[in-house]
N, C-alpha and C positions, 0 to 999 in steps of 0.2 A: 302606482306606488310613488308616495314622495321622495323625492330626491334627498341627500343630503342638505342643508344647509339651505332650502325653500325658507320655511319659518324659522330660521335660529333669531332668537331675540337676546339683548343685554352680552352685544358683543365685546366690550369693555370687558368683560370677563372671561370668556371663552379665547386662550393662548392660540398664538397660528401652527404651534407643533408642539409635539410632548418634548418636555425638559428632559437634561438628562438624568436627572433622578428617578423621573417618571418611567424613563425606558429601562433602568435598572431594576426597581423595584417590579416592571412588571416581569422579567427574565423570571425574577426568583418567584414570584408568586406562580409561571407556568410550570418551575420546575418542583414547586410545594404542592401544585393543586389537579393542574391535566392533567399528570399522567399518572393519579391514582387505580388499581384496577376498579372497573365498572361492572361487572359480571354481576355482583353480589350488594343489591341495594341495602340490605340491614345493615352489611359491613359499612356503606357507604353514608347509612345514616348515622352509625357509631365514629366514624372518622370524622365525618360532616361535625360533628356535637364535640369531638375532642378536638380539633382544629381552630375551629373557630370559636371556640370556647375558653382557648389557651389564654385571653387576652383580658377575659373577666377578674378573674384575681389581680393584675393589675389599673384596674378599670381604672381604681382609687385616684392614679395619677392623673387621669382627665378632670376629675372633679375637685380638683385645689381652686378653694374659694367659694368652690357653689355649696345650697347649701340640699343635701338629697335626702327625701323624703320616701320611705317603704311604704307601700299602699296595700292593701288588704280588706277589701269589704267587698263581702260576699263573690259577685263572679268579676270582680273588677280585682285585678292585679297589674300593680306595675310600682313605678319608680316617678317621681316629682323632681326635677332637677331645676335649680332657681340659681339666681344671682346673689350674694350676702345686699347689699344693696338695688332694690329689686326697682326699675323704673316705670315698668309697665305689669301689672297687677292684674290689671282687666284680659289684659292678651295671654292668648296658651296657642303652644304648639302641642298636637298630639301626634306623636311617634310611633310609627309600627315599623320593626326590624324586620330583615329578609333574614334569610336561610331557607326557601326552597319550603317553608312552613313545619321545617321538619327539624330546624334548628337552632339556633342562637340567643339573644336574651337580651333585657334591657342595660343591665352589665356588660355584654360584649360589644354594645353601638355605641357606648358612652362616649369613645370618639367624636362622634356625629353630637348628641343629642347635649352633652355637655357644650359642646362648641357653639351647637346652636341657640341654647341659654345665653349664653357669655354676647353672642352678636347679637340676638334679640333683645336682651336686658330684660326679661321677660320669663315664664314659668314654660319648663316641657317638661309634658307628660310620657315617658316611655313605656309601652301598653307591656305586660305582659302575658300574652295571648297563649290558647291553649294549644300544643304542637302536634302534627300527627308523627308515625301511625295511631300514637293511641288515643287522640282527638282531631278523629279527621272533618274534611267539610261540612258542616260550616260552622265549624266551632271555634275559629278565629274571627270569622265575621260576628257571629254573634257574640264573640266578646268584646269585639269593636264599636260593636253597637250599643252593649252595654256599656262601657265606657263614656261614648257620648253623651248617652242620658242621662248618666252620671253629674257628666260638666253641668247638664243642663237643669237638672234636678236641684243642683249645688249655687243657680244663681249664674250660671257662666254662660253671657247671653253668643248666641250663634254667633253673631256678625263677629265676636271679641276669638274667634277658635278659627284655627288652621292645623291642616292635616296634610303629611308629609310619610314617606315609608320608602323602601330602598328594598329591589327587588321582590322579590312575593311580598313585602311590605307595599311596594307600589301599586301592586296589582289588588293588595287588602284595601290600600287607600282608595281605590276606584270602586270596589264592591260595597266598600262602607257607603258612601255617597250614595250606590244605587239602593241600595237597603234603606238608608236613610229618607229619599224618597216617597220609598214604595210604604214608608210607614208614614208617610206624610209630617213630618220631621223638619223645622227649621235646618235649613243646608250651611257646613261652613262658609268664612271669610273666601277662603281659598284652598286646594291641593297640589302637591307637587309629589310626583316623580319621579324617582332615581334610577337607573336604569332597571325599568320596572317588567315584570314578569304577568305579561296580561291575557297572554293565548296559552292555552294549558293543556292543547289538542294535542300538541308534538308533532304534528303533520305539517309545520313550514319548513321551508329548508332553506336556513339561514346564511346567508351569506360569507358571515363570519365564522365559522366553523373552525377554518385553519388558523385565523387571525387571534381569535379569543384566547388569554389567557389562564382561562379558569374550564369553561364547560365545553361540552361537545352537544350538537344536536341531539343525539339519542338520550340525553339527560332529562330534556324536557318532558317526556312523556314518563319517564321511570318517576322521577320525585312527583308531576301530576299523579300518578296512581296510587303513591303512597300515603297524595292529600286527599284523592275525592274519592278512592276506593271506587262505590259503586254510585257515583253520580256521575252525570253524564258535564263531562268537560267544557263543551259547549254552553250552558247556560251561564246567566249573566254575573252571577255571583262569582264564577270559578274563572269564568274567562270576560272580563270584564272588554274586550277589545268587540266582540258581537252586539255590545248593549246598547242601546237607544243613548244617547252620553247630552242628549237636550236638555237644555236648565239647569247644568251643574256647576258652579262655582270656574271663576277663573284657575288656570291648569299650568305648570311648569312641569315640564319634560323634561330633564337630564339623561345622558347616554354618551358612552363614548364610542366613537369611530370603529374601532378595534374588537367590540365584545360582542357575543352572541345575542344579547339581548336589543343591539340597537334597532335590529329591527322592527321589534315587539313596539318602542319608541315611536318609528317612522310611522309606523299603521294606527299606533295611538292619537300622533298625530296630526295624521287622514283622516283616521275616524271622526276625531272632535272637530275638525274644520267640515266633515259633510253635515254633522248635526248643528250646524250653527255656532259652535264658541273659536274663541280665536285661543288656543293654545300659545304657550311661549315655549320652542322647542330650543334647545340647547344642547351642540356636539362636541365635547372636548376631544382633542387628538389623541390616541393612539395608548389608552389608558386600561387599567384593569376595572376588571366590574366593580360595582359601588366602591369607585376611588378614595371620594373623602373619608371613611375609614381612615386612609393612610395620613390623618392632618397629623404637620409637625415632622415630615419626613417628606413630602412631596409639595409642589407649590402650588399645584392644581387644586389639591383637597380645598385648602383654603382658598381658591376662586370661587369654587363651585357651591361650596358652604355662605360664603358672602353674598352670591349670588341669589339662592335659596332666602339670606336671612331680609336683602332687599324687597325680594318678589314678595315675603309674609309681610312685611312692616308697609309696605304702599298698600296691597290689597285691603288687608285686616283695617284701614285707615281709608281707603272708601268704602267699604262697607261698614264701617260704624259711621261715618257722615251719612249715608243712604238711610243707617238706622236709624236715626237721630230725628 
């Protein structure tokens, strides 16, 4: 098992301890989100959607100045978020939200996916992919997939696209790539991962359990079952951390210290250093899961989002010199 802090790259960004905003806001997110009861997953998925859902009606505030575009053609849905002044046309970020696949929206990331418009100076796509129970596995990946054919259909050459997702988004963004593959598929610029959701077995036992803000280990297996019903967890698409991960695009890891998911992180990677790629692994202190959510209230978000918008603009910029 890798240790903490083995591969952390672009230390300039990563704080030596959480701020005290950060330690504030994660109190109230433990006492908004652990200790809801778990008994009753429907219940958990109707809170999950009202919860994190509260933030879409005001989304509107992250997008002053950009300019956001409704998508709807055929199995491709989602949201186009840009700059009114757009500098880089060629380059896209594609966005896939977490919630566990069972919940949230490209409305409720716009935190994120606005922010990261605004630092890219550049076009994001925020997918909106289809949720279980009632489109379970793998009806997110294959609307991920459509999506990219999409880009690609439309003239938007590989090397110009980056893919990015934030929990079960992270773990979508690594299944995309292997599906991408396995279709023989020009592969993006690059991927990143936000404290990303990649073992969907529920049989690790995580470290962070007490530490975590948000989840408990038995959580993992309940929301897997709600995504892959009757497919087996273990394959590569659901649990992207067993996958063969040789040949895929340069990787940025986010995860913090504190959350249950870091470890999902650390194995990730493990993983991609045994198959040959060099990962850039990144640990912020002592934070709640997918933090940058909270930009404009914490200081971290905004490291962590600048960090992300550097790691896209160097890669996506050797890979169009490579194209070229």
């Amino acid at each position: 098992m890798a240790e903490i802090g083995v591969a952390e790259q672009a230390l300039q960004f990563v704080p030596a301890r959480p701020s005290l905003r950060a330690r504030a806001l994660t109190r109230v997110v433990r006492l908004v989100v652990k200790h809801w009861p778990r008994n009753d997953m429907a219940a958990v998925v109707r809170r999950s959607r009202r919860v994190f859902g509260l933030g879409a009606p005001l989304s509107f505030l992250h997008t002053a100045g950009l300019k956001v575009e409704q998508v709807q053609e055929g199995s491709v849905r989602g949201e186009w978020l840009a700059p009114a002044q757009l500098e880089h046309n060629a380059s896209v970020l594609l966005y896939l939200h977490g919630g566990g696949y069972v919940s949230c929206s490209p409305q409720s990331h716009r935190a994120i996916t606005a922010s990261l418009a605004r630092l890219l100076k550049g076009r994001v796509f925020a997918l909106d992919y289809r949720l279980a129970p009632e489109s379970p596995f793998p009806a997110a990946v294959d609307d991920a997939a459509a999506v990219y054919r999409w880009f690609l259909n439309n003239g938007i050459e590989s090397e110009n696209i980056a893919v990015a997702g934030d929990s079960a988004g992270g773990g979508l963004t690594l299944a995309l790539l292997l599906r991408l593959r396995r279709m023989g598929l020009p592969l993006p610029a690059c991927a990143v991962c936000l404290s990303p959701w990649v073992d969907l077995t529920g049989k690790y036992d995580y470290r962070n359990r007490q530490t975590c803000a948000m989840f408990t280990g038995n959580e993992v297996g309940a929301f897997a079952a709600l995504y892959l019903q009757s497919a087996p967890a273990e394959s590569e698409e659901a649990s992207p951390l067993f996958a063969d991960l040789r040949g895929l695009p340069p990787l940025l890891i986010q995860a913090s210290s504190t959350e249950l998911l870091l470890d999902d992180a650390l194995r990730l990677q493990e993983r991609a250093v045994q198959c040959g790629m060099e990962p850039h692994l990144s640990i912020y202190p002592g934070l709640p899961h997918v933090w940058p959510m909270f930009v404009g209230l914490i200081p971290e978000a905004g490291l962590a989002l600048r960090e992300i918008a550097k790691f896209v603009r160097e890669t996506q910029r050797q890979s169009q010199l490579q194209g070229a």
